[in-house]
Kinemage of the C-alpha trace (Angstrom):
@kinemage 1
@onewidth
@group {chain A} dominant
@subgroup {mainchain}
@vectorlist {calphas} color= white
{ca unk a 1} P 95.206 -187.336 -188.519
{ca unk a 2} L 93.356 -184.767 -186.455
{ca unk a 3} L 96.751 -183.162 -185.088
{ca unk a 4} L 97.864 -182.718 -188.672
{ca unk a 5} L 94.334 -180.670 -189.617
{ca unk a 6} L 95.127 -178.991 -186.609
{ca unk a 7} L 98.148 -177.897 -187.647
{ca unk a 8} L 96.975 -176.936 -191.019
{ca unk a 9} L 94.368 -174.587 -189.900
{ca unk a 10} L 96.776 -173.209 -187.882
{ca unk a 11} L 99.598 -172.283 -190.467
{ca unk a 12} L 96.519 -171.170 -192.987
{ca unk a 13} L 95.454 -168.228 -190.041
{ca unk a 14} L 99.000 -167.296 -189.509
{ca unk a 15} L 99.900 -167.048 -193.247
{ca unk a 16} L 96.641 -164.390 -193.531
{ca unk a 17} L 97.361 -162.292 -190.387
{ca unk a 18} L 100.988 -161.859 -191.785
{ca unk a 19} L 99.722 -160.511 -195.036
{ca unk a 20} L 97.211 -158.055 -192.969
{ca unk a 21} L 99.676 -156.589 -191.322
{ca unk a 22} L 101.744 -156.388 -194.222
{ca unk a 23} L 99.499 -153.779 -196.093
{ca unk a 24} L 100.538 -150.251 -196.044
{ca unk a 25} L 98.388 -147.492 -194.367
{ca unk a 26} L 96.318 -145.331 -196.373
{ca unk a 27} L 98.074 -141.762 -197.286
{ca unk a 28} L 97.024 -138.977 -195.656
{ca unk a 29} L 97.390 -135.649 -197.351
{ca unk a 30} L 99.171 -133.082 -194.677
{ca unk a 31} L 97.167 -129.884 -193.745
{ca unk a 32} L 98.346 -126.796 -195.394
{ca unk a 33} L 98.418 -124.126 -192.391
{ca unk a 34} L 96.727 -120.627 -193.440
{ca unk a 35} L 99.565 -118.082 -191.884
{ca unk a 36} L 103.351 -118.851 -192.292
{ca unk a 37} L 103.622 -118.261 -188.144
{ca unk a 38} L 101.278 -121.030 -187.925
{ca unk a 39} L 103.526 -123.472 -189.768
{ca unk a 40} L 106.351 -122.469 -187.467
{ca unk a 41} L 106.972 -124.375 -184.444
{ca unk a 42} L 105.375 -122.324 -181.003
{ca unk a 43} L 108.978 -121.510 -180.033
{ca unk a 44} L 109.722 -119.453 -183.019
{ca unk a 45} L 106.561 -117.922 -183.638
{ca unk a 46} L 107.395 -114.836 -182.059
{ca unk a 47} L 110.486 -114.584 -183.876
{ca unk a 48} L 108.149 -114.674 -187.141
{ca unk a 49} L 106.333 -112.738 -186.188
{ca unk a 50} L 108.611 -109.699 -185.090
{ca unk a 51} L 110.651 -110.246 -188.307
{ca unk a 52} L 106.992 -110.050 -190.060
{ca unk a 53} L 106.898 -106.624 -188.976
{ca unk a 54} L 110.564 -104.748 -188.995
{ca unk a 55} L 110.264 -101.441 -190.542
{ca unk a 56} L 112.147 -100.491 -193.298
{ca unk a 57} L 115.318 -99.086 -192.694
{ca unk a 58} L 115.680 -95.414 -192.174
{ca unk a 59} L 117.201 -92.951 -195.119
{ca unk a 60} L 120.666 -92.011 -194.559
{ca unk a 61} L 121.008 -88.654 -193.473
{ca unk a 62} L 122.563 -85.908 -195.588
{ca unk a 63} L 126.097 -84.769 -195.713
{ca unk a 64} L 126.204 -81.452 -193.314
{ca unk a 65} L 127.503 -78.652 -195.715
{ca unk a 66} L 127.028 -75.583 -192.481
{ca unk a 67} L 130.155 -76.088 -189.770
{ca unk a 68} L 130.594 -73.891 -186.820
{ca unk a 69} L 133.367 -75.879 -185.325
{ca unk a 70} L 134.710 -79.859 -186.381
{ca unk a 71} L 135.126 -82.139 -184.131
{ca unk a 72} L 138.824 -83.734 -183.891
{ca unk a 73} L 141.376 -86.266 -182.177
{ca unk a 74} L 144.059 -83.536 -181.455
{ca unk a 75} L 144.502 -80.247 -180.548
{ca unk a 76} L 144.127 -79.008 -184.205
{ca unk a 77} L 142.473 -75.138 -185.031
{ca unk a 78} L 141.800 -73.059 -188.015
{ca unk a 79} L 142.587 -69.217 -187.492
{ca unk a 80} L 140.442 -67.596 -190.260
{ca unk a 81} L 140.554 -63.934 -191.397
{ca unk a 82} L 137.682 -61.750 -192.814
{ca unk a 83} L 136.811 -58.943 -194.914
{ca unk a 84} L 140.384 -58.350 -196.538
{ca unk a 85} L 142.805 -58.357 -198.457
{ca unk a 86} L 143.870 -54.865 -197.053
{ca unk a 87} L 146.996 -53.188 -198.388
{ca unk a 88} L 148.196 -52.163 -195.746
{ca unk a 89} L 147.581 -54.814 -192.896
{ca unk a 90} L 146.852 -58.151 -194.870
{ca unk a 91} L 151.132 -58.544 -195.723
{ca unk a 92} L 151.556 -57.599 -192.030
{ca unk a 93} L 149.622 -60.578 -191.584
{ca unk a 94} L 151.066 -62.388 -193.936
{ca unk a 95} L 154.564 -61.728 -192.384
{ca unk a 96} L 153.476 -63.072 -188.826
{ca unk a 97} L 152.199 -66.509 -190.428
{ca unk a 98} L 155.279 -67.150 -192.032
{ca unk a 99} L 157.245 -66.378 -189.072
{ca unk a 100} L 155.048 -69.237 -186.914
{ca unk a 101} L 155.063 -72.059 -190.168
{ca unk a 102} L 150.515 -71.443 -189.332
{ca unk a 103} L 148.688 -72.033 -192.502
{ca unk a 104} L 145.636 -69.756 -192.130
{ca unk a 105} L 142.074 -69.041 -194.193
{ca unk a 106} L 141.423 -65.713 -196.021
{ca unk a 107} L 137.394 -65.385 -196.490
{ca unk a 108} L 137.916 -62.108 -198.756
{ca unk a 109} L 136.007 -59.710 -200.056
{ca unk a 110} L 135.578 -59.667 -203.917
{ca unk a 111} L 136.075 -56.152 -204.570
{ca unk a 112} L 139.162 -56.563 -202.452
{ca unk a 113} L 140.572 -58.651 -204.498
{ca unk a 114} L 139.817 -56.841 -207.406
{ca unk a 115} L 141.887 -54.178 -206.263
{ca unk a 116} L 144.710 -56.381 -204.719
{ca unk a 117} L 144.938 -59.662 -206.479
{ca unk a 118} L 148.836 -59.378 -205.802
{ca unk a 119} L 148.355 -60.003 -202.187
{ca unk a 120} L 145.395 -62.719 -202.758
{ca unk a 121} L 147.992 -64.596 -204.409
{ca unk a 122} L 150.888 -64.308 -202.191
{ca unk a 123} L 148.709 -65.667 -199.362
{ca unk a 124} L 147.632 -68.934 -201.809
{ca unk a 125} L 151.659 -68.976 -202.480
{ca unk a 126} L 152.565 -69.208 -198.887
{ca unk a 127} L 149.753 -71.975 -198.058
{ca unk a 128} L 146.635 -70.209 -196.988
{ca unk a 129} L 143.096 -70.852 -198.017
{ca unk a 130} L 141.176 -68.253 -200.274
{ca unk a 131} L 137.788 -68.397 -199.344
{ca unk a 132} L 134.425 -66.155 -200.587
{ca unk a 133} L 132.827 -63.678 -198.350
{ca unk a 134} L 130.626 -62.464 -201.169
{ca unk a 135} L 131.993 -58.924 -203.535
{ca unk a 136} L 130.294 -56.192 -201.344
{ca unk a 137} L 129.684 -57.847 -197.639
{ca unk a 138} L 125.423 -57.800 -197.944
{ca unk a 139} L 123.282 -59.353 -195.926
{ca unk a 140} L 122.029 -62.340 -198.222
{ca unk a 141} L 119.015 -63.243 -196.144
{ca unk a 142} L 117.773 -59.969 -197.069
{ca unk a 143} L 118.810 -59.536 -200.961
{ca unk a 144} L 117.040 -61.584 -203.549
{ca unk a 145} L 118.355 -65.135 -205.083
{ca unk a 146} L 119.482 -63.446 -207.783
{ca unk a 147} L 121.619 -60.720 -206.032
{ca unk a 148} L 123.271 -63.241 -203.683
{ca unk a 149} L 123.748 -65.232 -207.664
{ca unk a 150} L 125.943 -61.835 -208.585
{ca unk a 151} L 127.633 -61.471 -205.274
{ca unk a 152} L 129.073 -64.926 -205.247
{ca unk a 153} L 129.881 -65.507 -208.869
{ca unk a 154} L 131.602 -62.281 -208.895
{ca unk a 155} L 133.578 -63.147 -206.119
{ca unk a 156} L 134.602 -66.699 -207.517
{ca unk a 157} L 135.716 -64.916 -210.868
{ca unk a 158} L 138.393 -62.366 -208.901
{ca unk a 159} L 139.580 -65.138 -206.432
{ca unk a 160} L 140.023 -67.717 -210.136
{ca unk a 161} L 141.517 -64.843 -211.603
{ca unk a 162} L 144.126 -63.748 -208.792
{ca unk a 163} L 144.658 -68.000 -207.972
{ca unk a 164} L 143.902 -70.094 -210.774
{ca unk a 165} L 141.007 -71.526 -209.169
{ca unk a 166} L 137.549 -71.226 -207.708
{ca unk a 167} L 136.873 -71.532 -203.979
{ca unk a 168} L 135.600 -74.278 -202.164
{ca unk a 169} L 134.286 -72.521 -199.092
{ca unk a 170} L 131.630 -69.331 -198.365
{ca unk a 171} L 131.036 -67.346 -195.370
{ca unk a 172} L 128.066 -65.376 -195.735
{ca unk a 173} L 128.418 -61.809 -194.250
{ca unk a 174} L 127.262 -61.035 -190.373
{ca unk a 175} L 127.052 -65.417 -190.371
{ca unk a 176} L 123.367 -64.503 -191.630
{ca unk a 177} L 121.935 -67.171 -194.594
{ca unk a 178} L 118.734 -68.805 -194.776
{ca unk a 179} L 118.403 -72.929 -194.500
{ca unk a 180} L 117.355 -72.471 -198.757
{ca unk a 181} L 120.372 -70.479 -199.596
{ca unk a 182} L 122.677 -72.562 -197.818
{ca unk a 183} L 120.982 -75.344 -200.168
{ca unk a 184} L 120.913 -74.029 -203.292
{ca unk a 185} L 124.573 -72.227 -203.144
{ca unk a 186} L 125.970 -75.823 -201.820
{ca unk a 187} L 124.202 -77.039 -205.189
{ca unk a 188} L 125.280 -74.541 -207.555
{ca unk a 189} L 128.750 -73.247 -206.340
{ca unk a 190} L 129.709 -76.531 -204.482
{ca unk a 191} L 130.620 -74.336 -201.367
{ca unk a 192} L 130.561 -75.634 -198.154
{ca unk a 193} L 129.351 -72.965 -195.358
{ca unk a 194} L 131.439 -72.009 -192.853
{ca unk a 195} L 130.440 -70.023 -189.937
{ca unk a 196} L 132.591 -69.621 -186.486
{ca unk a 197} L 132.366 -70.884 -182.268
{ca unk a 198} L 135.238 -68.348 -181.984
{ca unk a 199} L 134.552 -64.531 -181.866
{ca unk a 200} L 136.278 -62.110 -180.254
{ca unk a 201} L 134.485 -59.157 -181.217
{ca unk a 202} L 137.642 -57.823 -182.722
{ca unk a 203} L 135.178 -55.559 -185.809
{ca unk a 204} L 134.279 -53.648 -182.579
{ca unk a 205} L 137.654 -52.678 -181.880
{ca unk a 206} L 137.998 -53.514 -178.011
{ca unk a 207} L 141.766 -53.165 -178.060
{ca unk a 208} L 144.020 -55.953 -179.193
{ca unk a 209} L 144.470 -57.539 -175.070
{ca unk a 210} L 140.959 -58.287 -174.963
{ca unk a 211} L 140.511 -59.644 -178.296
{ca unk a 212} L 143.306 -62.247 -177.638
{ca unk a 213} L 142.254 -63.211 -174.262
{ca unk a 214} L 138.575 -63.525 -175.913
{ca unk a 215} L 140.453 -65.851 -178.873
{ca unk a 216} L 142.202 -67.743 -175.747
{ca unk a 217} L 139.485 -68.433 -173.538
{ca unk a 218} L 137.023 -69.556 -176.040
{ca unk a 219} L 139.155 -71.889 -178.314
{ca unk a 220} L 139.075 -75.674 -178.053
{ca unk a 221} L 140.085 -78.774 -180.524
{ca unk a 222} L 138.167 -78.235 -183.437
{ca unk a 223} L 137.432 -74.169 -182.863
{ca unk a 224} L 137.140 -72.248 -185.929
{ca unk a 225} L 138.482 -68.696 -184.993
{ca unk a 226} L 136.621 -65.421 -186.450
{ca unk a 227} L 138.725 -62.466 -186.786
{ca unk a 228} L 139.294 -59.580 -189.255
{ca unk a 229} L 142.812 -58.483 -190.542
{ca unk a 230} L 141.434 -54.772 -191.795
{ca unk a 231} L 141.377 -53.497 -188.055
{ca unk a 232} L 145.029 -52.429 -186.475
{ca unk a 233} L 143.980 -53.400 -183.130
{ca unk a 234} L 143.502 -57.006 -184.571
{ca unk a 235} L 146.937 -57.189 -185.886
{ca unk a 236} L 148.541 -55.932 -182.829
{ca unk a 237} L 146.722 -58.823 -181.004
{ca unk a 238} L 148.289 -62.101 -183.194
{ca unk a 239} L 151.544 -62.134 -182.100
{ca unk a 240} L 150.928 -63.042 -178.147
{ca unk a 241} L 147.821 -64.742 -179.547
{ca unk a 242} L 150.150 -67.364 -182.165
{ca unk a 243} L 152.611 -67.655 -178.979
{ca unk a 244} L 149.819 -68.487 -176.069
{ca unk a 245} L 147.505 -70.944 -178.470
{ca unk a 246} L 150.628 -72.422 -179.632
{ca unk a 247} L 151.851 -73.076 -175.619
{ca unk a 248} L 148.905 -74.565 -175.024
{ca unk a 249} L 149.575 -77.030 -177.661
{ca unk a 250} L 147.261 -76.312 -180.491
{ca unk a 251} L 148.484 -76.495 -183.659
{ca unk a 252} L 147.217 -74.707 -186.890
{ca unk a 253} L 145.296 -75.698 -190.132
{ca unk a 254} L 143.356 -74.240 -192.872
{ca unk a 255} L 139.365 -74.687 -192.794
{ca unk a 256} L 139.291 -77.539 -195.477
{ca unk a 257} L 142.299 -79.341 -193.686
{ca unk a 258} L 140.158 -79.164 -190.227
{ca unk a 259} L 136.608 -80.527 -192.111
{ca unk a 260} L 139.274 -83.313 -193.345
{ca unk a 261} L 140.255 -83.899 -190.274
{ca unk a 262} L 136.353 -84.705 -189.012
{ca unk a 263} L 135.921 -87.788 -186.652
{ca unk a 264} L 132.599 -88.969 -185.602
{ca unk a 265} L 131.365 -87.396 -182.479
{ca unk a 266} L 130.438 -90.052 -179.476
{ca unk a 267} L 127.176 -89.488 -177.789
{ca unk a 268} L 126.477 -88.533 -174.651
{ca unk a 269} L 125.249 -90.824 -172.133
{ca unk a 270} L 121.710 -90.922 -171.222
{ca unk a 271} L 120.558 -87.770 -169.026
{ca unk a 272} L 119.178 -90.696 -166.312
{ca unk a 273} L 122.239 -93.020 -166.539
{ca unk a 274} L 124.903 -89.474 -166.030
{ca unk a 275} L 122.643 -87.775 -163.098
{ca unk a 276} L 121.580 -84.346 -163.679
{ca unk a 277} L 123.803 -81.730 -164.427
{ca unk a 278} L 126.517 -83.449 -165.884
{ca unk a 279} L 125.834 -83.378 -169.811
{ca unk a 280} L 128.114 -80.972 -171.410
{ca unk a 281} L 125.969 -78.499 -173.207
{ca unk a 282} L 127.074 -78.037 -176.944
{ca unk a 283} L 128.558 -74.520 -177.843
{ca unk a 284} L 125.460 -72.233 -179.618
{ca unk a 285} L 124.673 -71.923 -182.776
{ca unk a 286} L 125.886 -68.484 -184.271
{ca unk a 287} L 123.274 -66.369 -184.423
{ca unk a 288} L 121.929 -65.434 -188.172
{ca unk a 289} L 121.902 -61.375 -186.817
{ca unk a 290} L 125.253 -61.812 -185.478
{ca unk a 291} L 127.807 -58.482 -187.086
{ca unk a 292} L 130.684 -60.607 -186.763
{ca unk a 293} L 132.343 -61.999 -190.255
């Protein structure tokens, strides 16, 4: 009898611890961490936190609407002419182009083409670009807004009226424009503004040797040429000009073909990482008092 109270009391102890054990913990309501970086584990915290404070991205950067030269994959140029049509130099001209298959650009002068709209639109026949150089060659930076207004619309109504239709391009006169006309004529007229890295000077009549060897020196892939077909000397110069630029392998296209033709430039290596001396310097700006164009 005592072994079997024994084993009673026994079983009756067992049966409670089981059921002790058997109850579930209390819940426990997680903390709620105060900063986002402190809920993240100490590994990525500084991930967080750099992410917490990226800048906005930066505004993309305007369309350039001023060239001086384009950059290109080949050896491709644009031979632009100035300050014509003349009557009795500008077919001359002409002539030559045809005879080398070079498509060329004609920045004429409205009054010009007032008086010759028969050679205006040969040129546009035969290929070439018609471009404005303003109706009386002023210096815009030193005419009012509304002047400049006349000079240019004046201009696109003889070019429309010799070619069927307005141009797309505008060299000012002497290169000279302020940074608000370029704006507001690239906004009103749609014009692009096309200056030069090629001048040879030729308005100053140095003879027609020097002003090709100043065209054949100074031209690379990408040059826009400045030159003038109202000066003799000028004319006399294109033939040996065409035949040297075309031995060296550079082959000819209007202004609008070349900005076409635009690839993006690659930059330079550091200055540290190249040693000193050896960056390239980039060709100067023209200068806004230049006479050329």
């Amino acid at each position: 009898m005592p072994n079997y109270r024994l084993l009673l009391a026994c079983a009756a102890t067992l049966s409670f611890t089981v059921a002790l054990v058997a109850q579930p913990a209390p819940a426990t309501k997680p903390a709620v961490p105060a900063h986002p970086i402190e809920a993240a584990p100490k590994a990525l915290a500084p991930n967080v936190e750099k992410q917490a404070t990226l800048k906005s991205p930066a505004p993309p950067k305007e369309p350039a609407i001023t060239f001086n030269s384009v950059h290109v994959d080949g050896r491709y140029i644009a031979m632009t002419f100035d300050d014509g049509p003349s009557a009795a130099l500008t077919p001359k001209l002409l002539d030559l182009l045809a005879t080398h298959h070079i498509k060329a650009t004609f920045f004429v002068i409205g009054e010009n083409v007032a008086e010759h709209p028969e050679i205006v639109a040969r040129a546009a026949r035969e290929g070439h670009e018609i471009a404005s150089h303003s109706w009386s060659h002023p210096n815009f930076a030193k005419i009012s807004q509304e002047s400049v207004r006349s000079q240019l619309q004046r201009t696109d109504d003889a070019i429309k009226s010799a070619i069927g239709k307005s141009p797309t391009l505008l060299r000012p006169p002497y290169g000279s424009i302020t940074e608000r006309e370029k704006r507001w004529i690239h906004d009103e007229f749609g014009y692009d503004i096309i200056l030069w890295d090629v001048d040879p000077l030729d308005w100053k009549r140095p003879g027609s040797a020097v002003v090709r060897n100043r065209i054949l020196k100074e031209t690379r892939p990408g040059s826009i040429v400045l030159s003038h077909d109202i000066h003799p000397g000028t004319l006399e110069a294109m033939p040996s000009t065409f035949d040297e630029l075309e031995a060296k392998g550079f082959r000819f296209v209007t202004v609008s073909e070349l900005l076409a033709m635009a690839s993006p430039v690659t930059p330079y290596p550091k200055a540290e990482t190249i040693g000193k001396g050896a960056a390239k310097a980039a060709p100067p700006a023209v200068p806004a008092s230049s006479p050329g164009g």
